[in-house]
C-alpha positions as CSV (number, residue, x, y, z in Angstrom):
1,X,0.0,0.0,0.0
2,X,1.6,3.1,-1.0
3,X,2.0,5.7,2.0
4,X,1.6,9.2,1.7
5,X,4.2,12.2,1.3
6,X,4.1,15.8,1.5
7,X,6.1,18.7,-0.1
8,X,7.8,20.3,2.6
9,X,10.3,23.9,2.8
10,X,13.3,23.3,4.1
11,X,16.2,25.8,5.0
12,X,19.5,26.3,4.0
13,X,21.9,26.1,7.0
14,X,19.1,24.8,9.5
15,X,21.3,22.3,11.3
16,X,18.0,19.4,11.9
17,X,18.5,18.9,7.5
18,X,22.2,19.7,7.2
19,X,21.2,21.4,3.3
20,X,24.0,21.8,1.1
21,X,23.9,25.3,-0.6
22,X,23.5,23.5,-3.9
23,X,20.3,22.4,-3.8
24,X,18.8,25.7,-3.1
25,X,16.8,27.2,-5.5
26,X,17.7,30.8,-6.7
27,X,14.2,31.7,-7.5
28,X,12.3,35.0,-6.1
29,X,11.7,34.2,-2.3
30,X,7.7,34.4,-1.3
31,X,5.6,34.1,2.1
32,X,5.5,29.9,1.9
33,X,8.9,30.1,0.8
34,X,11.6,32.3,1.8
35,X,15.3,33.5,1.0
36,X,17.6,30.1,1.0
37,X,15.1,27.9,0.9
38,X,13.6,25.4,-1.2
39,X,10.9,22.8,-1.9
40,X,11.3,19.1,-0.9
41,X,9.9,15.6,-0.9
42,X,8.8,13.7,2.9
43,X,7.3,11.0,4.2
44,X,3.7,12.1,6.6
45,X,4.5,8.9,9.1
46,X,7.9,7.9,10.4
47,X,7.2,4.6,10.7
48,X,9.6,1.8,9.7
49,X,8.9,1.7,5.3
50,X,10.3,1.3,2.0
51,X,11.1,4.7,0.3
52,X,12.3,4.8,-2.9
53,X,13.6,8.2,-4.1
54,X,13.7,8.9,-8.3
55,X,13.9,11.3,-10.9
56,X,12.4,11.5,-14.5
57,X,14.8,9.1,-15.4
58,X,15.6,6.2,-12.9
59,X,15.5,5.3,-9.7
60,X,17.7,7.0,-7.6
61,X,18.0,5.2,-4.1
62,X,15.7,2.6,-2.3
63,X,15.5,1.8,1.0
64,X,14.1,0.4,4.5
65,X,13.6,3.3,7.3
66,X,11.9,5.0,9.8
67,X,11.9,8.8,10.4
68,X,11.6,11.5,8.1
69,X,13.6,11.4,4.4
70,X,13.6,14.3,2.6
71,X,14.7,14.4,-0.5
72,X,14.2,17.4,-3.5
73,X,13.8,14.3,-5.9
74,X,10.0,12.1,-5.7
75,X,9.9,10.6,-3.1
76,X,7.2,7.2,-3.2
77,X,7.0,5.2,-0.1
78,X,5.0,1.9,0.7
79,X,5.1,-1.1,3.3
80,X,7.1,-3.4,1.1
81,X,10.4,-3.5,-1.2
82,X,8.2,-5.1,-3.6
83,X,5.5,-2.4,-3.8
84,X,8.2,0.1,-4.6
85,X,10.0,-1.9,-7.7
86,X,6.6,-2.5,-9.1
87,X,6.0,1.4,-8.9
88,X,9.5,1.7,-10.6
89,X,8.2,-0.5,-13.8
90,X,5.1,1.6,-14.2
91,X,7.1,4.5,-14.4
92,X,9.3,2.9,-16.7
93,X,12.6,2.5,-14.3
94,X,14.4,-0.2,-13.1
95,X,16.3,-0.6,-10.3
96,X,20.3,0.1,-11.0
97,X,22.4,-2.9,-10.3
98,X,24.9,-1.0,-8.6
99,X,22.4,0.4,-6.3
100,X,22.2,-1.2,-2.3
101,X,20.0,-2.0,0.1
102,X,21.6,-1.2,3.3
103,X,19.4,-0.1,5.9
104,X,20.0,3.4,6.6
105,X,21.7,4.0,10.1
106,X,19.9,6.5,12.4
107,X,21.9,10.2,11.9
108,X,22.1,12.1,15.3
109,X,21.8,16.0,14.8
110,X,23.3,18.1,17.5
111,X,22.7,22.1,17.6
């Protein structure tokens, strides 16, 4: 079952998403979006899921985790591995041989 996301705005230099200055947009800031900021993909729950993270073009990374991902790529998520490959055909991608499945280890943000 696929699990919903969100688009979130996330800014540059906040220490909880560690942003590199390359992924900020250099568009006109607004009121939903200000200066050094920029648009990107989340999961709504944190619970333990599959996310698999893409482009127009392939596939990214996929994964098991809990927590929040955020990514400025799509972002699908679902309970299984399984769901997320099939969602990768329909789109037309496959899933790169050199890409892993490690689980990704918990990241500990100190301010």
């Amino acid at each position: 079952m696929e699990l919903p996301t969100k688009t979130v705005v996330l800014i540059a230099g906040d220490a909880k998403y560690a942003l590199p200055q390359a992924n900020i947009t250099k568009t006109a800031p607004t009121a939903e979006r200000p200066l050094k900021s920029f648009l990107a993909k989340t999961n709504v729950d944190a619970k333990k899921s599959w996310r698999m993270v893409y482009d127009g073009k392939r596939i990214r990374d996929l994964f098991e985790a809990e927590g929040q991902t955020h990514t400025i790529y799509n972002l699908f998520c679902a309970e299984t591995k399984q769901e997320c490959v099939i969602k990768g055909e329909a789109l037309g991608m496959t899933i790169p041989e050199d890409l892993t499945f490690e689980p990704v280890a918990k990241i500990e943000v100190r301010s």
